[in-house]
Structures are given as structure tokens and as C-alpha cells.
N, C-alpha and C positions, 0 to 999 in steps of 0.2 A: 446479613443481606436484607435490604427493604422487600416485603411482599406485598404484591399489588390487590386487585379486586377485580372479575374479570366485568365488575361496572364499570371500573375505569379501562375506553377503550383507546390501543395505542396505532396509529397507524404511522408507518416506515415509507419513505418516499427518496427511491434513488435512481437518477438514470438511466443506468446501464445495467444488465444484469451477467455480468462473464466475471469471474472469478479474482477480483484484484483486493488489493487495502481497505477500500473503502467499503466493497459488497462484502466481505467477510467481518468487516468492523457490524455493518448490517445483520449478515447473519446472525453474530453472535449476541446481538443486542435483541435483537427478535425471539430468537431460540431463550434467553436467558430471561426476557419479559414475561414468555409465554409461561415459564417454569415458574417465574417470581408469581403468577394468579393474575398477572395483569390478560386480557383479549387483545390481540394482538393479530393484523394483518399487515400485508405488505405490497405496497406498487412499485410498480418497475416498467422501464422497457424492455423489451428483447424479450428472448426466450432462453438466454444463458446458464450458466453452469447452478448460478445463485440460485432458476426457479425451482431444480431441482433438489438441492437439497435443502431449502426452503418445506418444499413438498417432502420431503423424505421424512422430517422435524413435524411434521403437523403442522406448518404454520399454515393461513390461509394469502393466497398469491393472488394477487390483482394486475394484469398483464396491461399497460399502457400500449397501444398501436402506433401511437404518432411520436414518442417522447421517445428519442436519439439523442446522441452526442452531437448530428451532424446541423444544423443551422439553415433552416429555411424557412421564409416568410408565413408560406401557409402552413406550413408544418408547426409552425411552435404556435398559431392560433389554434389548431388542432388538439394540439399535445395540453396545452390550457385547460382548452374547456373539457376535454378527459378528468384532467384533474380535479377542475371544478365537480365535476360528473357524479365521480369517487368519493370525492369531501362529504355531496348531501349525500351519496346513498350510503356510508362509512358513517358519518357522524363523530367524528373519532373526539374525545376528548384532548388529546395530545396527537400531535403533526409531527414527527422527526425526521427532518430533510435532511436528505444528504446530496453531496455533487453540485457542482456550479448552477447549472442550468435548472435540474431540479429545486434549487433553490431558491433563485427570485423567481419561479412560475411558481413553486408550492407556497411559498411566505405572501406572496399576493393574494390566491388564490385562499389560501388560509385565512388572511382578513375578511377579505371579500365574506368567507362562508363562516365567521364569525367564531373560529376555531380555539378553543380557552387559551389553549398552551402550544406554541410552534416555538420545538427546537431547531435550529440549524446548524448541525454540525461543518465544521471548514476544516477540512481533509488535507487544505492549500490552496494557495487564491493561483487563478490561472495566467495574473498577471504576471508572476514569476517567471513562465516562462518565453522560451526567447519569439519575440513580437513587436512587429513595429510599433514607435511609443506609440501613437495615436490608439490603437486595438489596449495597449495597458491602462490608460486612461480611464476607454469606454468601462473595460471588464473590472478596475477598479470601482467605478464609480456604484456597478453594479453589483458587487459584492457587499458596497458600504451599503448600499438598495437592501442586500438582503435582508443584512444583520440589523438594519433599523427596523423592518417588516417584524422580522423576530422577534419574540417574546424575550432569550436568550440561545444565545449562540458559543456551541462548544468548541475549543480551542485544541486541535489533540496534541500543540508542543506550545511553549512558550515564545517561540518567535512567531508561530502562526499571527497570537493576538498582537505583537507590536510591528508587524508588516504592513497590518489594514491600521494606518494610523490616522484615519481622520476623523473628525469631531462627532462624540458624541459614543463612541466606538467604545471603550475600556468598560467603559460602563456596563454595558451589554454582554460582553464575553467572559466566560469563566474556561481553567485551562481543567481538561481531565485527560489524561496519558490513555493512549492504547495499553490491553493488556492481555496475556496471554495466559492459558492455563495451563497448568505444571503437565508434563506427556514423556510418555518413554521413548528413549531413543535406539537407533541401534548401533553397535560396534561399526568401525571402522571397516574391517571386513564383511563385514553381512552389507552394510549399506553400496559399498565398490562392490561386490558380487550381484546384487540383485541390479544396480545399475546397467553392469555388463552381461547380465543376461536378459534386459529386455532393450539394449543400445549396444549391440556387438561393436559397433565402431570402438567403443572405446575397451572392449575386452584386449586387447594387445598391452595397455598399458594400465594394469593392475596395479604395479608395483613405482609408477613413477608418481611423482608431485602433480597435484591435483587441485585446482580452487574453481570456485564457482560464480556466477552470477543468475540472479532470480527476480524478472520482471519483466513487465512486458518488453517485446519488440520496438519502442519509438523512439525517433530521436531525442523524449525529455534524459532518457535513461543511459544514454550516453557509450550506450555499448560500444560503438566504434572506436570511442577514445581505448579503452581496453584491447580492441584488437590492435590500435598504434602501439598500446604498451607492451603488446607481445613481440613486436618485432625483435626489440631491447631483448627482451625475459630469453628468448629463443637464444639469441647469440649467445648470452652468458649460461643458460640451463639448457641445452635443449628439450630433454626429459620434462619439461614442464608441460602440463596441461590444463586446458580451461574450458571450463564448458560452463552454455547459457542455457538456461531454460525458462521457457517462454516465447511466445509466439506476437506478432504484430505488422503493422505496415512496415517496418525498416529490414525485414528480412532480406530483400534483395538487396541492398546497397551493404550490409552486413558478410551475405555471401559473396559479394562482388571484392569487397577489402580481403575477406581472408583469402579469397584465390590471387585477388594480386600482390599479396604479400606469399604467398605459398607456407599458409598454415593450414592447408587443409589437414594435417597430422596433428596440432596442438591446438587450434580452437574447435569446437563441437554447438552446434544448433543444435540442440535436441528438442526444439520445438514444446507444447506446454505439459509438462511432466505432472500427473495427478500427487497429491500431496509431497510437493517437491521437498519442504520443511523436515519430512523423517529421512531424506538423504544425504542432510549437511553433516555429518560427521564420517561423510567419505572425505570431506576436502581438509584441505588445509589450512583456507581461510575464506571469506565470501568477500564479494567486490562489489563493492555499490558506485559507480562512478558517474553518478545523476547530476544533470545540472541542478536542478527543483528536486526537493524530497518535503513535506512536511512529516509526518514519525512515520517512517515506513515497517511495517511488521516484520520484512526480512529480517532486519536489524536484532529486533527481541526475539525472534526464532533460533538466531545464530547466537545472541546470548546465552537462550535456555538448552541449544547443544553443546556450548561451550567450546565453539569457533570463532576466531580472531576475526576481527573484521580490518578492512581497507576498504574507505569510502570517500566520498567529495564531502569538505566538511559545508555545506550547504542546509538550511531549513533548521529541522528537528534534529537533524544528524546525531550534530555534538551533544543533546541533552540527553542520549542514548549512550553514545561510544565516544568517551575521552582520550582523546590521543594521549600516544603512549601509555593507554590506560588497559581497553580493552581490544587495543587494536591502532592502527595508525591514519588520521587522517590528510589528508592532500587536498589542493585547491582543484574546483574543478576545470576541466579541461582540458589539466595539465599531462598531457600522454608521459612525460619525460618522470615527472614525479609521481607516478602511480606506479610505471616501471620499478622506480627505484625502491619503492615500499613493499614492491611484490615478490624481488629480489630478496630484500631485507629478511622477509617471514621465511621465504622458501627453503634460504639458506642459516636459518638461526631457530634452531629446533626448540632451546630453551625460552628464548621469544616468545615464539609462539605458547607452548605451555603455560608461560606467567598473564600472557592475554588471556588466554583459554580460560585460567580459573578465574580470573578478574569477571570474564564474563560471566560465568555460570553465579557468581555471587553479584554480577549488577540485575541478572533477571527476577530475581525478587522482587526489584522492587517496582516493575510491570505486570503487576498479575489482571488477571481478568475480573474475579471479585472485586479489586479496587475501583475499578473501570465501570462495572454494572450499577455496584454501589452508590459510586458519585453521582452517573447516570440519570437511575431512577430517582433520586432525589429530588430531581431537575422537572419531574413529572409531577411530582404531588402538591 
């Protein structure tokens, strides 16, 4: 592991502060900075789940007022010159931007205050997803904005760097994988018992089939295509169960599909489940059925529990989970073939098991150390 100097100081710059991919990619890069001897703060908006365990870690939290997800005139002059604000009283030797918007405001703002070293990390460009061309264009062009701003700009899968393909771009990006560190899990039954004693709903069906999905509520994540897939899964299984966790704007159109489908008995809202990662080996396989992924953590979680996965082969997907390797992939959107993969696992027990170890033996080669390591190299 490279160790820093707590002369060399690093500041962290990300959006949103509520608890997803990229703020825990944050977290862990913060937390594992401050451990490496580097000085080490963090800005953000909000007041999310991130600030606290941020704070819980020692780290030092720099709260941003104006800097949202959501897009308005005065507001992002605001959220700017905060940043600016931040940069001279911070001084920070190294920048590490994360999230679109945080992006071109902190790589600007970064020039502007003369800042040695700005990383920007690309999590996924947001032109991916579904948006009149015109809005792909702008957010294109804006991303190519950022990554020239940037000093260098980290890639967390390989197609991230060959999506943003215009001039000047290869150059600038290096790829380093998300990664996770080795963790215990629990049995089968401990994980379905503690589930169903803090979500009675699902305590009647202990002993039926069981898969999951883990991410937020919006429509990039495609949850509804999954509840079309249920409709299938039902007729031929009924005993089949699925539950989401996670919370978002698409809850209601989400609960409005499973009541007019009448599964309020097989699919489950359980709204945002605190480290939902130690309860994957209740299920049977985990479902990612995103339109847009760039390497989502789900993925290597379900690995390092040695759970099958069924995903939209979309983004970073495939550099994680090889069809028929460690799971089965499908195109997205397709309710009709996500059905029939889920079918496939549900009913073919040995299946599943030769995924199962497939996975536990590809999570290796995602660990965390690799991740920090490349990382901080990137700083010195």
C-alpha cells in the first residue's frame, strides 16, 4: 500500500451525499487516504447518510448548501463559488471529483484556484441515459469539458473510457476497477430469519425462492421491467419471491404495477435496508436490470457472497459477470428474457451452485487494496 504524508493534502468533491456507488466509492477512498497518512477532507451536498459515516471515520465534512443534483441558474452560480470558497480555504494539494456536476464545477474551479493535481473520477457519463439527443449532446460535450479540465480522469470499467470517445480523451483516462474488501457473511438462514424479523411481510415465505434487487428507486434501474418479469415467473412458479431494496422517486409507479399485476404477495418494497450487502445469501440470485450501469458495486458484493447474478448486459456489467459464467446476462428492457433467466436459475439448483462458485472465485480479482493502490498513485 502507498502511504501518504499528512503534508500532502487531499480533498474529495461529490454531489450528493445519500448512500449509493459512487459515495461509498468516496467513502472508502477517504477513510483508506486518511489511514494511508495522507490529510484528508471531504465536500459534499446534503446532509446524507455519507456525512455521517464520514464523521463516524474521523474524516473532516465540508457540507456544500447550494450543490444538488437538481439544475438551476442561480443555484449552480451559488454551488460554484462555494466551491471556489472551499478550494482557497482547503488548499488541498489533490482535487478528486466525483458525480457529473460536481465535475465540470470542481475541474473549473480547480484551474481557476490553481490546484496541482484534479482527479476526476467517471462513475458513467449521464448521457447514457434515456434523453432527448439534444440534452446527450450538451452532457456529452460536458463531460469531454470535464476530463480536459482534469489533470487525469479515472475510468472504473473499460467501456466507461471508450463511450466518451472524442479527441483528445484516451489520453487522459486511466481504467482502475472498483473494489471490495474480503467480509463475512451470514448463512442462508440467519440472513432469511433476521430479514423476516425486521420485514414481517415477508416472514410467511421463509422456505420459498427468493432473489433480490439492490438500488435506488429510478427509472435508470429499471425496476419495473422486473416486475413485467414477474408476471411470467408467477404463472410458472408461483412460490417465487422478489424483493427490492431501495428507496427513490419511482416508488409509486412501481407500487401502482405490482397492484395491477396483483403481486402484492411476490414482489416486496422494502424501501432502504441499512447494509443490505450482508443479506445476499438469503437469495438465490440478485437482478440488476438497469438500463445504464458503469461497475456497479452490487455486482462485486454478490460475487464476494457467492450469489448468481441476472443483469442487463449493459456498461461495466459484463467486465464483472460473464454470461454463463457467473450468472446470466440479458439485453435490456427485455421483460420476456429476464423472465426466462430467472426461471432458468430458480429451477436448476446445480446452475446456480456452478455460478455461485464461479463467483466467489471472480471476487478476487476486485479487491479494495487494488483500488486504493492504483488510486493513490494517481496523487503523487
Amino acid at each position: 500500500m502507498i502511504h501518504g504524508t499528512t503534508s500532502t493534502k487531499i480533498l474529495y468533491l461529490i454531489t450528493k451525499s445519500n448512500w449509493g456507488g459512487a459515495q461509498r466509492y468516496v467513502y472508502d477512498l477517504a477513510t483508506g487516504a486518511q489511514h494511508a497518512g495522507f490529510s484528508v477532507a471531504v465536500a459534499l451536498g446534503g446532509e446524507g447518510e455519507l456525512v455521517e459515516r464520514l464523521s463516524d471515520a474521523g474524516v473532516t465534512v465540508r457540507t456544500l448548501r447550494s450543490l444538488t443534483r437538481d439544475v438551476g441558474f442561480l443555484q449552480e452560480i451559488r454551488a460554484f463559488q462555494e466551491i471556489l470558497r472551499i478550494l482557497k480555504k482547503e488548499k488541498p494539494d489533490v482535487l478528486h471529483i466525483n458525480s457529473s456536476k460536481a465535475g465540470i464545477m470542481g475541474a473549473l474551479a480547480g484551474r481557476l484556484c490553481n490546484v496541482p493535481r484534479i482527479i476526476f473520477t467517471a462513475h458513467g457519463w449521464a448521457f447514457n441515459e434515456k434523453r432527448p439527443f439534444w440534452q446527450k449532446g450538451i452532457l456529452k460535450f460536458f463531460h469531454w469539458l470535464t476530463v480536459m479540465l482534469a489533470h487525469t480522469t479515472i475510468a472504473v470499467a473499460d467501456v466507461t473510457k471508450r463511450q466518451l470517445n472524442w479527441p483528445f480523451t484516451a489520453r487522459k483516462m486511466t481504467l482502475v476497477y472498483n473494489g471490495l474488501e474480503e467480509a463475512g457473511h451470514l448463512s442462508k438462514n440467519d440472513a432469511r430469519t433476521q430479514l423476516a424479523i425486521q420485514y414481517h411481510e415477508l416472514s410467511p415465505y421463509l422456505h420459498d425462492l427468493w432473489s433480490v434487487s439492490i438500488g435506488e428507486l429510478h427509472p435508470t434501474k429499471q425496476h419495473d421491467v422486473m416486475i413485467r418479469a414477474m408476471r411470467d415467473i408467477v404463472e410458472a412458479q408461483p412460490h417465487v419471491r422478489h424483493i427490492i431494496m431501495g428507496e427513490g422517486e419511482a416508488r409509486k409507479n412501481l407500487e401502482h404495477l405490482i397492484h395491477k399485476y396483483g403481486l402484492e404477495k411476490n414482489v416486496f418494497l422494502l424501501g432502504n435496508v441499512p447494509n443490505a450487502s450482508k443479506y445476499l445469501t438469503a437469495f438465490s440470485f440478485v437482478v440488476l436490470p438497469s438500463r445504464t450501469e458503469a461497475f456497479p458495486y452490487v455486482l462485486l458484493e454478490a460475487c464476494a457472497a457467492g450469489v448468481p447474478v441476472i443483469a442487463s448486459s449493459v456498461g461495466g456489467v459484463p467486465e464483472i459477470i460473464r454470461h454463463r459464467e457467473e450468472g446470466l446476462l440479458v439485453s435490456s428492457g427485455d421483460a420476456s428474457a429476464l423472465a426466462d433467466a430467472c426461471l432458468l436459475l430458480h429451477t436448476n439448483e446445480k446452475l446456480r451452485t456452478h455460478y455461485a462458485h464461479n463467483a466467489r472465485m471472480r471476487s478476487g480479482i476486485f479487491t479494495k487494496e487494488k483500488m486504493l493502490q492504483k488510486t493513490f498513485a494517481l496523487y503523487l
